[in-house]
C-alpha positions in Angstrom: 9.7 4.2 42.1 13.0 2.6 42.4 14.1 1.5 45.9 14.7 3.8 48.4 16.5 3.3 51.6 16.0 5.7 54.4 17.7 5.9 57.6 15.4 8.9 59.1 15.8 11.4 61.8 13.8 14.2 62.7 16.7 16.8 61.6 16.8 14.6 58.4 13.2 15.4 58.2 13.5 18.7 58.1 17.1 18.8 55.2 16.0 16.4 53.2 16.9 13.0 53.2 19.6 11.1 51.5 18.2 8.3 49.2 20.3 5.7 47.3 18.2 4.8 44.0 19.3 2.0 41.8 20.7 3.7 37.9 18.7 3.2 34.9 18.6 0.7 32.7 21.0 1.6 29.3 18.0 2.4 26.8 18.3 0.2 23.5 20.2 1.2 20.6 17.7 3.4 17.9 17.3 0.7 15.8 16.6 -1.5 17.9 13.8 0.6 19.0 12.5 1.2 15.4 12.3 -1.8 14.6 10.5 -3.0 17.5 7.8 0.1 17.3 7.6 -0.9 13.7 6.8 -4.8 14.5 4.1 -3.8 17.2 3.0 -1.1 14.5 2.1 -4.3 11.8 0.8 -6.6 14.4 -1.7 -4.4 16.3 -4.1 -4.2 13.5 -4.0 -7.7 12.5 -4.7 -8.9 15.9 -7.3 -6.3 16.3 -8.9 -7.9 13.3 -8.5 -11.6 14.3 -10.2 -10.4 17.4 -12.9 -8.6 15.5 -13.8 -11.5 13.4 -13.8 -14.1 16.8 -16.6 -11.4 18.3 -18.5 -11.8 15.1 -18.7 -15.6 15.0 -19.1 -15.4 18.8 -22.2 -13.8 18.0 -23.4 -15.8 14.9 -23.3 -18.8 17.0 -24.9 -17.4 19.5 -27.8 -16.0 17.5 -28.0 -19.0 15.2 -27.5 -21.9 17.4 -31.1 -22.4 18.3 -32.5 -21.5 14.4 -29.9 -24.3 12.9 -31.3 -26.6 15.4 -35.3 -25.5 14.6 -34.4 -25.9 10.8 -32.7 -29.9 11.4 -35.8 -30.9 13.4 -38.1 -29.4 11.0 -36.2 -31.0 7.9 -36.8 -34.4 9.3 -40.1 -33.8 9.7 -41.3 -32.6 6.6 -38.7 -35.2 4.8 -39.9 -37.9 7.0 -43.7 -36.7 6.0 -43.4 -35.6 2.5 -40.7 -38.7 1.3 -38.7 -35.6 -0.1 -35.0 -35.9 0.3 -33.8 -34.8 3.3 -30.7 -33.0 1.9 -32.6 -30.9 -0.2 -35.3 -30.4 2.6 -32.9 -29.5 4.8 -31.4 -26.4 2.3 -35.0 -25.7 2.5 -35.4 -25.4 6.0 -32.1 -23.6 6.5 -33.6 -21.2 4.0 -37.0 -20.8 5.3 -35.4 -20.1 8.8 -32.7 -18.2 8.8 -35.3 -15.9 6.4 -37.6 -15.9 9.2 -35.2 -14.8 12.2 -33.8 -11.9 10.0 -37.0 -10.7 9.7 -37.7 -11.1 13.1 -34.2 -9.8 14.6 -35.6 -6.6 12.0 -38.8 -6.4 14.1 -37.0 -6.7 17.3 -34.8 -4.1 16.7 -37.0 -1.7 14.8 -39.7 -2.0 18.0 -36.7 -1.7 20.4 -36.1 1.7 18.6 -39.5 2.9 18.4 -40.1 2.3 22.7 -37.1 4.1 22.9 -37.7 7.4 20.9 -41.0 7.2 22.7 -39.2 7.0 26.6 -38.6 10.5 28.1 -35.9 12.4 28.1 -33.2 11.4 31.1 -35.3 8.7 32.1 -33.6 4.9 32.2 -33.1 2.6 29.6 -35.4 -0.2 29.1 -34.7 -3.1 27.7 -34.2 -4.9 23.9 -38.1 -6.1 24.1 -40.7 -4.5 22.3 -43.3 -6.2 23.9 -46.1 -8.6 22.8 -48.4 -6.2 21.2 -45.7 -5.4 18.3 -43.9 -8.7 18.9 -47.2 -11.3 18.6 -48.4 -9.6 15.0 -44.5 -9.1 13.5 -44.2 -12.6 14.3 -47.0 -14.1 11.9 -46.3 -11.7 9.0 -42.3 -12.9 9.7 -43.7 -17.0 9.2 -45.4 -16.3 6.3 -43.2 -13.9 4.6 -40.0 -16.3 5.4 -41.5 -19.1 4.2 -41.9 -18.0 1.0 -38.8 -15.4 0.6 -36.6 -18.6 1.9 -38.5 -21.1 0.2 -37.7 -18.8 -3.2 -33.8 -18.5 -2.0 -33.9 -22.4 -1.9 -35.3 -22.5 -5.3 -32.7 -20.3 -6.6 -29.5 -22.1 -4.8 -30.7 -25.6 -5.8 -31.9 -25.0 -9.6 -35.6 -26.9 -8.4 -39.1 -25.4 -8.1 -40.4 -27.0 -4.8 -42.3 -23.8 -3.4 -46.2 -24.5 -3.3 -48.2 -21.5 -5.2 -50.7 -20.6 -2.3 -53.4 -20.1 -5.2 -53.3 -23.2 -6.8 -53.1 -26.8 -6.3 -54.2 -28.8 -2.4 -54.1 -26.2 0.0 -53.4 -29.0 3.2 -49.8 -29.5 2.0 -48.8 -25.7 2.5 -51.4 -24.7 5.2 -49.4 -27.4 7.0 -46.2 -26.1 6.4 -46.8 -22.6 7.2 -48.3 -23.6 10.4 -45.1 -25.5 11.6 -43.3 -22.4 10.2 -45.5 -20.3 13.0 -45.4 -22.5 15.7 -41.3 -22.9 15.3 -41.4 -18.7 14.6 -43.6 -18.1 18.0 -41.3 -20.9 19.8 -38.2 -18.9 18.8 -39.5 -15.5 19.6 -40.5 -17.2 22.6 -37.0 -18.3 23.4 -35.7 -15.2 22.6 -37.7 -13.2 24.8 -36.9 -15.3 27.8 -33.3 -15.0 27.3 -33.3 -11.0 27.1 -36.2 -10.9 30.0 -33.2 -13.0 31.5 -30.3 -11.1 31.0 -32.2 -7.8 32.0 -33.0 -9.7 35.3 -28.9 -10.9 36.0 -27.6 -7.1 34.9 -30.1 -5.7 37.4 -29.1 -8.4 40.2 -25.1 -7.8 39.5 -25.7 -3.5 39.5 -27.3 -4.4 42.8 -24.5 -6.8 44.1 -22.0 -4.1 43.2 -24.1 -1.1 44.7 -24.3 -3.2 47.9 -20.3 -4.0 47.5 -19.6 0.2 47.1 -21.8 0.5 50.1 -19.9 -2.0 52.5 -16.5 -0.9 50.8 -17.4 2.9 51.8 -18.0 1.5 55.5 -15.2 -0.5 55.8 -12.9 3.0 54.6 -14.9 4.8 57.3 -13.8 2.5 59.7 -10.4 2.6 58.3 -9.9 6.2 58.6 -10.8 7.2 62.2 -9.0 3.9 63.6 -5.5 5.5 62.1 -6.5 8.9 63.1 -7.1 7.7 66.6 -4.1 5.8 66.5 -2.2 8.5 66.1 -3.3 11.3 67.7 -2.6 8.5 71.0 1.0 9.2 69.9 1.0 12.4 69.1 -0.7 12.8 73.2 2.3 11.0 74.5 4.7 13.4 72.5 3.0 16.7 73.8 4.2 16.2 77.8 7.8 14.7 77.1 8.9 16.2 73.5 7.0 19.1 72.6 9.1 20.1 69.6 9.0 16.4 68.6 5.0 16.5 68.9 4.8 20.0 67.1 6.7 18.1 63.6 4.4 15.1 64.0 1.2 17.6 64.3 2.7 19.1 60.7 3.6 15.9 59.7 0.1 14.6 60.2 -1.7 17.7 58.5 0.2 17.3 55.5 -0.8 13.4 55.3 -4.5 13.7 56.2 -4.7 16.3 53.3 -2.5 13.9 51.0 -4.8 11.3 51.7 -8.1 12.6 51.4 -8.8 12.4 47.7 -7.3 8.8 48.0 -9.6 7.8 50.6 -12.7 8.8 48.6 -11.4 7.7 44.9 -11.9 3.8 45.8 -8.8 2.8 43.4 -5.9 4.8 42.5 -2.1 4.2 40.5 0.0 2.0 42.6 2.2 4.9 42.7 0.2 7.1 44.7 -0.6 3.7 46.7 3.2 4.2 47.4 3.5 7.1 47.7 1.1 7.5 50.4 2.8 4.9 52.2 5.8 7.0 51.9 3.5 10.2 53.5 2.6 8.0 56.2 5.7 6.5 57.1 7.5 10.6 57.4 4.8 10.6 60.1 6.2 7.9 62.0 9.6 8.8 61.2 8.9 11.8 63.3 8.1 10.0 66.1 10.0 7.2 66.3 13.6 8.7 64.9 16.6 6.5 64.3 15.2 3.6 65.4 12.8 3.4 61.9 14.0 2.6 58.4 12.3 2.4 55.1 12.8 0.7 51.7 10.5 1.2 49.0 10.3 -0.9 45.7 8.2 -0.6 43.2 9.2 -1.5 39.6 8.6 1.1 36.8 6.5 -1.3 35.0 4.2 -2.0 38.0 3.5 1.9 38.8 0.4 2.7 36.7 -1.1 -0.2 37.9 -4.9 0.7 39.6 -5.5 -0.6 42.8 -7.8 -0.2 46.0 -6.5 3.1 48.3 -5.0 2.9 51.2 -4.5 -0.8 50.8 -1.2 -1.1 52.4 -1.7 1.8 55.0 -3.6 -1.3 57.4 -0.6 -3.5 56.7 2.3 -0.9 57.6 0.9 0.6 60.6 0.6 -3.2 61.9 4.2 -3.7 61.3 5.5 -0.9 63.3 2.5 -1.1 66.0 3.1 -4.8 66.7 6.7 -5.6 65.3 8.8 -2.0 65.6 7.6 -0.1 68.5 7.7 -3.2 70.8 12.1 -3.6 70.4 13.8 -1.0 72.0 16.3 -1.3 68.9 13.3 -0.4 65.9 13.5 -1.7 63.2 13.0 -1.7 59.3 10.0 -1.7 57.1 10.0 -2.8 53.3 7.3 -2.2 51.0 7.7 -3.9 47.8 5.5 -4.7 44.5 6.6 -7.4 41.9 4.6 -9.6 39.1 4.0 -13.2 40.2 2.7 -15.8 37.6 0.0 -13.4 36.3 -0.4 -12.2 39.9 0.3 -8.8 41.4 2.1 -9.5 44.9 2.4 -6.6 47.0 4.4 -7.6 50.3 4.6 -5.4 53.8 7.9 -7.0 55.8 9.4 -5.8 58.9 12.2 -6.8 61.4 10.2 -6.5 64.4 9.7 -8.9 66.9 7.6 -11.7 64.9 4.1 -13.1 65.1 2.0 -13.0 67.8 -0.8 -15.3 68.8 -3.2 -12.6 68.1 -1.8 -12.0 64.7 -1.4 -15.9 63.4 -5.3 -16.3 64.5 -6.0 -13.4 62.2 -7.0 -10.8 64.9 -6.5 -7.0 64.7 -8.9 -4.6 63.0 -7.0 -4.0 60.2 -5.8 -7.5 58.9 -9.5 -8.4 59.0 -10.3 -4.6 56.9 -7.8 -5.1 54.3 -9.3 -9.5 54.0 -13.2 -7.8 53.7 -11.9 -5.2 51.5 -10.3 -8.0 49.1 -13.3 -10.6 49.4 -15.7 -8.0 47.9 -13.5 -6.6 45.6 -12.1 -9.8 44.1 -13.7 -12.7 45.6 -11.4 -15.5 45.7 -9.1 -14.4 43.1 -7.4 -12.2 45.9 -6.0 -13.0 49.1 -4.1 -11.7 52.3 -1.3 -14.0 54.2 1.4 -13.6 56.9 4.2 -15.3 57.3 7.1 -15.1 59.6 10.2 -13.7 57.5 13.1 -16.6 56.5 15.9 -14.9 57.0 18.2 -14.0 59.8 16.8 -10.4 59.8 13.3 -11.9 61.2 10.2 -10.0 61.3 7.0 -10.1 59.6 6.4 -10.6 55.6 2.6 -9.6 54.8 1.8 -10.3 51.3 -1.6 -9.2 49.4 -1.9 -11.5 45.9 -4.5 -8.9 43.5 -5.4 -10.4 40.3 -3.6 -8.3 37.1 -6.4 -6.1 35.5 -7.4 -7.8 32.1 -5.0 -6.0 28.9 
């Protein structure tokens, strides 16, 4: 939406009114645009790729962070108990180990599988954990079998024959071995089990934190909705004794918003177009009331339109401006509504050249300065925030600005 500037009437309601819109940018010369769609052609899939491979080691570390530090400790203890090398002990462990957690990442997600074939249909997911009674038995057969399917790797990769023949030879030396190889295996499954049974435990708490958020955002809109209604249907009672034909537009005026607004008020976010362009809806229904004496400019940069954000936002911000700073001056006054980028913010900013702050509007009063702050504190915490400030310029006036976070590319 490029700015608009409005100077409205209640005949210029009814013609049409004359806008003044900035002209478009010249569009870049054809090569110029090949050769740009051909650059971000090559580099899309490379940095898809880079990205892909990041995830990947993301994950290895995360999944072999605890095994490499298992197979260190145990290589100093066997070297340390043994007098083998540790360098070669260590290959061993490494071996013997990461053997072990493939097999038991294979019984994880094999039992995970099974529970869920065996769930019925339509009922909710459970979680990654098979449970101890597939888990506890998996886990010894996954020592003993690593042990020796690593301990044969390790032979291979380092040209030696170090793994013990379980039918020959002193038993102590490998029955020692394979029961540090189960108590590491049953530490790690352990582990492992805690950290799922702990992530089930956060997802559930934030699906509750956000269940509880939907449930005091759909209050707050409630709220929201009957307090304009109310506000305006005081108007539109004033209207009915002294202008009747003047009250009869606003009535239309105020149909035609409600029913523009309805799907808005129950979608939670929407484009920040239709975020303008209900302000625009709302601000015809004031022009209808309050004539000559109230002009708008919208600006909203291309760029910035199909950005989402939380309906009816502004709505709060706008009817403040003319309730407190228009409607007070015999003279009216004008409203801008603009959107711009700010240092990886979005700033949407409400100004008018009313009659400046008040004392209840510096402490923060009014109900809808303090719906639009509750609306942002549970939508974006801190990253979000709501400030007035009384306008620099000759013009005076109000300048409301909301700071949103940019949603992640």
């Amino acid at each position: 939406m490029d700015p608009i500037e409005r100077q409205p009437s209640p005949s210029a309601r009814a013609s049409g009114m004359p806008m003044t819109a900035r002209p478009p940018a010249a569009p870049c010369a054809p090569g110029e645009e090949a050769q740009s769609a051909q650059g971000a052609a090559q580099g899309a899939p490379l940095a898809a790729q880079a990205s892909a491979a990041w995830r990947v080691l993301l994950w290895l570390w995360h999944e072999l962070r605890v095994g490499l530090a298992i197979a260190v400790v145990a290589a100093l203890f066997i070297s340390t108990m043994f007098r083998d090398p540790f360098a070669r002990t260590l290959v061993y462990s490494l071996c013997i180990w990461l053997s072990i957690q493939l097999l038991i990442e294979v019984g994880r997600s094999v039992g995970a599988a099974r529970q869920r074939r065996g769930e019925r249909p339509g009922a909710a997911s459970g979680s990654r954990w098979p449970g101890w009674h597939f888990m506890g038995p998996w886990s010894v057969a996954a020592a003993v079998a690593g042990y020796f399917v690593g301990s044969l790797l390790a032979d291979w990769l380092t040209g030696q024959q170090q793994t013990r023949n379980p039918l020959g030879g002193d038993p102590r030396p490998l029955a020692l071995i394979l029961m540090l190889s189960l108590g590491f295996t049953l530490s790690a499954v352990y582990f492992f089990y805690s950290r799922g049974r702990l992530a089930t435990l956060q997802a559930a708490h934030e699906a509750a934190q956000r269940s509880a958020a939907e449930a005091q955002l759909r209050l707050l809109q409630s709220q929201l909705e009957p307090h304009m209604l109310f506000n305006t249907l005081a108007n539109l009672r004033v209207l009915i004794g002294s202008e009747p034909a003047r009250a009869q537009a606003m009535l239309d005026r105020l149909i035609a918003f409600l029913r523009a607004t309805l799907a808005a008020s129950r979608s939670g976010t929407h484009a920040l177009a239709d975020e303008f362009a209900r302000i625009d809806d709302y601000l015809a229904l004031m022009a209808v009331r309050m004539g000559p004496r109230l002009a708008v400019r919208l600006e909203l940069p291309e760029a910035l339109r199909a950005l989402p954000v939380p309906a009816l936002l502004l709505q709060p911000l706008v009817e403040n401006a003319i309730r407190h700073g228009l409607e007070p001056q015999a003279r009216g006054g004008r409203i801008d509504v603009r959107a711009r980028r700010d240092a990886g913010a979005l700033l949407l900013e409400v100004r008018d050249t009313g009659c400046g702050l008040v004392a209840d509007t510096v402490a923060g009063g009014g109900f809808g300065l303090q719906q639009v702050r509750e609306r942002l504190a549970v939508l974006f915490g801190e990253r979000a925030s709501l400030t007035l400030h009384a306008a620099a310029d000759d013009e005076g006036g109000v300048l409301a600005r909301v700071r949103l976070p940019l949603p992640a590319p």
